[in-house]
Residue frames as qw, qx, qy, qz and C-alpha x, y, z in Angstrom:
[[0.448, -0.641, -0.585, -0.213, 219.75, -41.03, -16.70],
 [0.293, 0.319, -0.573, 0.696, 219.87, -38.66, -14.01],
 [0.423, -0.097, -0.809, 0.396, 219.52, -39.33, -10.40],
 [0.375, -0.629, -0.373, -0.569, 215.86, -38.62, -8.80],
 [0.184, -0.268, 0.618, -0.716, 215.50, -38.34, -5.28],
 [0.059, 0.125, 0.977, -0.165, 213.64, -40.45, -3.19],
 [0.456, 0.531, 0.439, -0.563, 210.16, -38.74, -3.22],
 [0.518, 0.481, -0.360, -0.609, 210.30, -38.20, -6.80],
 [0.275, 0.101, -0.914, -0.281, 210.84, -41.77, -7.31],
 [0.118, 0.238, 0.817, -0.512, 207.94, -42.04, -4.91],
 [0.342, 0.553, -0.045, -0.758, 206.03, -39.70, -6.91],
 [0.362, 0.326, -0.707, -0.513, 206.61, -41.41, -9.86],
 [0.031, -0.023, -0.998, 0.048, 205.46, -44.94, -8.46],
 [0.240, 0.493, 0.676, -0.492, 202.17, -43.78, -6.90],
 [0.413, 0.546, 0.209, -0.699, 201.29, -42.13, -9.98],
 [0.338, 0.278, -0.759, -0.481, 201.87, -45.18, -11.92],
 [0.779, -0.318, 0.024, -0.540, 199.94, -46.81, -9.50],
 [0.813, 0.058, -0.514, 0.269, 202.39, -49.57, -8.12],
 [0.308, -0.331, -0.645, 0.616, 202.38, -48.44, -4.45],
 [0.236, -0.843, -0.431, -0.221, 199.68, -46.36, -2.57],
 [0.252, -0.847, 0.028, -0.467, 199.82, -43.25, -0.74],
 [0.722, -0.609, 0.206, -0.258, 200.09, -44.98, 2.71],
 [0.891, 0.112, -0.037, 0.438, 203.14, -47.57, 1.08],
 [0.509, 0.650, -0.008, 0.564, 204.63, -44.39, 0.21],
 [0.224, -0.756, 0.305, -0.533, 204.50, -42.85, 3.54],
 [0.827, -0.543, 0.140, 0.047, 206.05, -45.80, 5.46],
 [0.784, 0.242, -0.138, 0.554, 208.63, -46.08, 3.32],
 [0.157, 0.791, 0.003, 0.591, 209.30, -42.58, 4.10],
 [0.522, -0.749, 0.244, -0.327, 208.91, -42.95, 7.88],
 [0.904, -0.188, 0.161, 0.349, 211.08, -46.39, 8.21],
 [0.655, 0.477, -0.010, 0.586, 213.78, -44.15, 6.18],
 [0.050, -0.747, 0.248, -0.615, 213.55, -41.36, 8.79],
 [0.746, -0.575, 0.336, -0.014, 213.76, -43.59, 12.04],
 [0.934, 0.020, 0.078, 0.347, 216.69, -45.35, 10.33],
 [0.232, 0.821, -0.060, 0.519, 218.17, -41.99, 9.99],
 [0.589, -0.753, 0.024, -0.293, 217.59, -41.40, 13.83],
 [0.937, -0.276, 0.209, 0.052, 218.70, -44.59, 15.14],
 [0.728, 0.299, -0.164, 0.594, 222.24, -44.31, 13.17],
 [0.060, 0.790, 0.055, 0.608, 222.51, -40.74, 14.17],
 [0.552, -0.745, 0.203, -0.315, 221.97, -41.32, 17.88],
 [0.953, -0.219, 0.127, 0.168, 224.50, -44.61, 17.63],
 [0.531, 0.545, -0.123, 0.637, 227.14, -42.54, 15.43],
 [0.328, -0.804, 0.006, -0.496, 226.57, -39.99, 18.88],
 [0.516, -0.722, 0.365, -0.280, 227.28, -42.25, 21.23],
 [0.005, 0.652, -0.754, -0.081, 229.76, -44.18, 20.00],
 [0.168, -0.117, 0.975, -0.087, 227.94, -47.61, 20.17],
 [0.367, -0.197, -0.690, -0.592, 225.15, -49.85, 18.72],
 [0.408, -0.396, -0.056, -0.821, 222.04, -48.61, 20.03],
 [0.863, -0.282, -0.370, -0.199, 221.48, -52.86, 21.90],
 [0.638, 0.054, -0.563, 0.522, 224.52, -52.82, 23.81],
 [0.050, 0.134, -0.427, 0.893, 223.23, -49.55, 26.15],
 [0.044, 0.411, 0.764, -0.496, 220.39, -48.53, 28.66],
 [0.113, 0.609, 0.663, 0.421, 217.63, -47.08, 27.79],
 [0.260, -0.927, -0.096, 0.253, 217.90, -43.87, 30.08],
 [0.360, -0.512, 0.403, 0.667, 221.21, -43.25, 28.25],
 [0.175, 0.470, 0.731, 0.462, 219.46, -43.32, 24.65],
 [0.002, -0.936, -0.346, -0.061, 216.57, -41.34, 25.95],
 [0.441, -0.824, -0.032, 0.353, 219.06, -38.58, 27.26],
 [0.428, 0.052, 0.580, 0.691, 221.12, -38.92, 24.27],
 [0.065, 0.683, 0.699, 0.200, 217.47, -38.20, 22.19],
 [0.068, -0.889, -0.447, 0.066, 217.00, -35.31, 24.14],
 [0.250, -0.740, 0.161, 0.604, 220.07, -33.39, 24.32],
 [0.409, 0.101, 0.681, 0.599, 220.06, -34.22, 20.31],
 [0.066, -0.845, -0.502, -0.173, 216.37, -32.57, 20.05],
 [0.227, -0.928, -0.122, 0.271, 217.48, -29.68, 22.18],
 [0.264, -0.628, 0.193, 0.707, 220.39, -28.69, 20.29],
 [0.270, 0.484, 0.684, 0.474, 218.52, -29.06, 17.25],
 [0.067, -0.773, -0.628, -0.065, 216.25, -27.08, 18.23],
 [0.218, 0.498, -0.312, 0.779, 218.95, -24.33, 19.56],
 [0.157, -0.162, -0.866, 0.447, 217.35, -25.39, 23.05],
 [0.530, -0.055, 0.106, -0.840, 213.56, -24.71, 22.85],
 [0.351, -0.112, 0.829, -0.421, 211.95, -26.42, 24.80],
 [0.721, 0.498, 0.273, -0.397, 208.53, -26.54, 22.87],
 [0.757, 0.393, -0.421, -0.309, 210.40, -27.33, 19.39],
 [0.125, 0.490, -0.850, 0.145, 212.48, -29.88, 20.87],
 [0.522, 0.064, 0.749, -0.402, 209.29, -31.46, 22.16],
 [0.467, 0.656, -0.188, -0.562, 208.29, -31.11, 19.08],
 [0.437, 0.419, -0.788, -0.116, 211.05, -33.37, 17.19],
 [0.030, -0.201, 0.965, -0.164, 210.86, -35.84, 19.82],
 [0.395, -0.285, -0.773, -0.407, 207.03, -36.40, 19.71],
 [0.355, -0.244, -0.724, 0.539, 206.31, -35.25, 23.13],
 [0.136, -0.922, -0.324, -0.165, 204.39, -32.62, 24.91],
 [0.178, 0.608, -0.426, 0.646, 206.75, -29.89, 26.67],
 [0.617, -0.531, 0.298, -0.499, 205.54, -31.18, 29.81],
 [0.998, -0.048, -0.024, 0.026, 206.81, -34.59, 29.37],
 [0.502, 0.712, -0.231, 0.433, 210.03, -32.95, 28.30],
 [0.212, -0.773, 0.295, -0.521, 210.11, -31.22, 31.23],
 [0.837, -0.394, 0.291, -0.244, 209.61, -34.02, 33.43],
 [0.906, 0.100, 0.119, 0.394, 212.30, -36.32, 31.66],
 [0.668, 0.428, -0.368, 0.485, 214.74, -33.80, 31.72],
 [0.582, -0.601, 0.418, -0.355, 214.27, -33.59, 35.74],
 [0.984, 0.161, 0.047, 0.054, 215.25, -37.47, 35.22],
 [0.753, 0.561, 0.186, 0.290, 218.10, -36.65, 32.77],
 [0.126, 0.991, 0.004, 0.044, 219.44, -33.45, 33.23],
 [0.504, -0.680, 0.437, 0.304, 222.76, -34.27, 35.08],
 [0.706, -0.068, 0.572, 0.412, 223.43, -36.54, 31.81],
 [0.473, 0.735, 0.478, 0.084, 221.84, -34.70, 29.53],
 [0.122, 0.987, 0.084, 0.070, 223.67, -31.19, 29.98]]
């Protein structure tokens, strides 16, 4: 048997009808924040309850911005923000961030 990827097995379900549409797209999002959330704890070296929450965010962002090769707008982008919030949280941030 050989080895489907997740959508396709998603694919396959919803069009046997044994999970909807909307099943299919949480699974899909809970698999990408569990992505994140390792990512940003593999980053900083610890599990994600033991630190502040201004050291996370700043983490977040300087992850987004070198995604992004630092642009501002995609980097707001990934993180779900506006570029004005950005802005304003890395006034906040910046010393840690950069």
């Amino acid at each position: 048997m050989e080895s489907l990827s997740l959508m396709e097995l998603l694919t396959e379900q919803i069009l046997n009808r044994r999970i909807s549409v909307d099943d299919a797209r949480q699974i899909v999002l809970r698999r990408e924040w569990y992505r994140s959330r390792n990512a940003l704890q593999n980053a900083l070296g610890k599990p994600l309850h033991t630190l502040r929450l201004d050291v996370i965010e700043g983490e977040a962002i300087r992850m987004a911005l070198i995604e992004s090769h630092w642009d501002i707008s995609r980097a707001a982008t990934v993180l779900g923000i506006s570029r004005t919030t950005l802005y304003r949280r890395l006034k906040v941030t910046a010393p840690a961030v950069l």
